[in-house]
C-alpha positions as CSV (number, residue, x, y, z in Angstrom):
1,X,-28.3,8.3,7.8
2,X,-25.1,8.7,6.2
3,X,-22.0,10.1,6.3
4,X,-22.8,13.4,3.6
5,X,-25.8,14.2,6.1
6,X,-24.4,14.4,9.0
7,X,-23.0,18.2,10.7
8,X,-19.4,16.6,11.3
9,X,-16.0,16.3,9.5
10,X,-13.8,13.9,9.3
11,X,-10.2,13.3,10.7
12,X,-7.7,10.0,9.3
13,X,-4.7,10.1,10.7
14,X,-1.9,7.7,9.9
15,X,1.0,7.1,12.5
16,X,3.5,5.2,11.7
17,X,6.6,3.2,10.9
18,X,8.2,0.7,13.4
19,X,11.2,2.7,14.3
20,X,8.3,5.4,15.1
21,X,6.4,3.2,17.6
22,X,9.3,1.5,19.2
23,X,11.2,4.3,20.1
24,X,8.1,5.8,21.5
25,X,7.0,3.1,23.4
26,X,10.3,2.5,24.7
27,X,10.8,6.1,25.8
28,X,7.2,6.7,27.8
29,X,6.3,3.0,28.7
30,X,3.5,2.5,27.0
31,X,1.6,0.4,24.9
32,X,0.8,1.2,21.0
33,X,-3.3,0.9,21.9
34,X,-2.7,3.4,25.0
35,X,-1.0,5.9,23.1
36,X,-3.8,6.1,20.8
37,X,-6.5,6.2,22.3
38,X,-9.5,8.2,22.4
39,X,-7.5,10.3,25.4
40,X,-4.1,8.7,24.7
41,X,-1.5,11.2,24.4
42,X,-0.4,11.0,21.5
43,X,-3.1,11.6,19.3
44,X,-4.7,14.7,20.8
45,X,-1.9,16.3,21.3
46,X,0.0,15.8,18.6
47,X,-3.7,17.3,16.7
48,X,-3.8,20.1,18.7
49,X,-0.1,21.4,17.9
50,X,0.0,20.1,14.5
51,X,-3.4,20.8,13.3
52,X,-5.0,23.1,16.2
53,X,-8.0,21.2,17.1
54,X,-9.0,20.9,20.1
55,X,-12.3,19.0,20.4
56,X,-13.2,15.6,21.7
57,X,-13.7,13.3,18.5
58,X,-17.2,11.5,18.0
59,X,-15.7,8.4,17.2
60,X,-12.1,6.7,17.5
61,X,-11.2,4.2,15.8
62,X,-7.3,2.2,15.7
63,X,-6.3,-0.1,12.9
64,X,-3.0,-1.8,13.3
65,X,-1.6,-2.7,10.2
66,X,2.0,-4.2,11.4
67,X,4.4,-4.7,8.6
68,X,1.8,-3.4,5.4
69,X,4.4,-0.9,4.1
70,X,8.1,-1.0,3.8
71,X,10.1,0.6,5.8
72,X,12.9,2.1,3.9
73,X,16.0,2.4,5.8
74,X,19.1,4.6,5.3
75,X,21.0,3.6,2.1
76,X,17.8,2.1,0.5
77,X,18.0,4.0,-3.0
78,X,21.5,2.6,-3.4
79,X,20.3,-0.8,-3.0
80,X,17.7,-0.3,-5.5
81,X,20.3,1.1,-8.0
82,X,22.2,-1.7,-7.2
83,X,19.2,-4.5,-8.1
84,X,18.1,-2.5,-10.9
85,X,21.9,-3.1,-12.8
86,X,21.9,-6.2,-12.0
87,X,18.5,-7.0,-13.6
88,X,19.8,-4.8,-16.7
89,X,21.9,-8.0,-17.6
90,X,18.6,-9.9,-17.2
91,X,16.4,-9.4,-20.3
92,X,12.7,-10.3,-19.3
93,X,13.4,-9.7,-16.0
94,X,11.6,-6.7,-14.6
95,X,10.6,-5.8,-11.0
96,X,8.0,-3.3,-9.5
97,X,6.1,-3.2,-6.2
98,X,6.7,-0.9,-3.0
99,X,9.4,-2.6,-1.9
100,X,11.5,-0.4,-4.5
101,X,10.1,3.6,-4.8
102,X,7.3,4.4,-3.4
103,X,4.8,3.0,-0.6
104,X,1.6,3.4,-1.6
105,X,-1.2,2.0,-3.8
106,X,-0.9,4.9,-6.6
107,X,2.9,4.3,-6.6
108,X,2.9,0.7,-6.8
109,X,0.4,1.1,-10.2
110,X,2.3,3.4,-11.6
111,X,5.8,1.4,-11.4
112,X,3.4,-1.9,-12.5
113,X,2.6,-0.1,-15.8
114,X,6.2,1.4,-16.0
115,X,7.4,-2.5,-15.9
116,X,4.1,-3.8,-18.2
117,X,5.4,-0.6,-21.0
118,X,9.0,-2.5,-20.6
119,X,7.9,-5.8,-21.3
120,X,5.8,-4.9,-23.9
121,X,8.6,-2.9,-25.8
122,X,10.9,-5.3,-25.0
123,X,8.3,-8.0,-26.7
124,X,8.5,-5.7,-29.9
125,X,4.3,-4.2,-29.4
């Protein structure tokens, strides 16, 4: 049986960001796994205010990912202008990934075909 036939939905949730976790774990003295668990704290009841449900889930499941996104600090956009004039003086030089705008998958395609279009007019096609 599958997913599509079963009499359930389905809940991701994504917590995150290591300024996020540390200052919680500092604050309540616990550890990332316990706070997420299937009766952590964290989870249900930041789903019940947030969200309003209040039911026990099926299934639980915690991935930790440490370090797969960037973490953009204050002044970040700054720094980017910054690297981005300095590459201006740089022909052939281009850069694009998620440690400049934007995090996720969609954004890092969308800035690699943004750089691929500037190399290619730069190349004269």
């Amino acid at each position: 049986m599958d997913d599509t036939e079963l009499d359930t939905d389905r809940l991701y949730l994504i917590f995150g960001g290591h300024i996020f976790f540390q200052t919680l774990r500092t604050a309540v003295q616990l550890d990332l796994f316990t706070l997420l668990a299937k009766d952590g704290p964290l989870t249900r009841q930041e789903i019940a205010k947030i969200m309003g449900v209040q039911v026990q889930p099926r299934f639980f499941h915690v991935a930790r990912w440490p370090r797969s996104m960037a973490q953009y600090t204050v002044g970040h956009h700054d720094r980017v202008r910054r690297i981005e004039q300095r590459i201006a003086g740089a022909p052939g030089l281009h850069v694009a990934g998620n440690a400049y705008y934007g995090i996720g998958i969609p954004d890092c395609v969308k800035m690699g075909r943004e750089a691929a279009s500037r190399i290619a007019a730069s190349a004269g096609r």
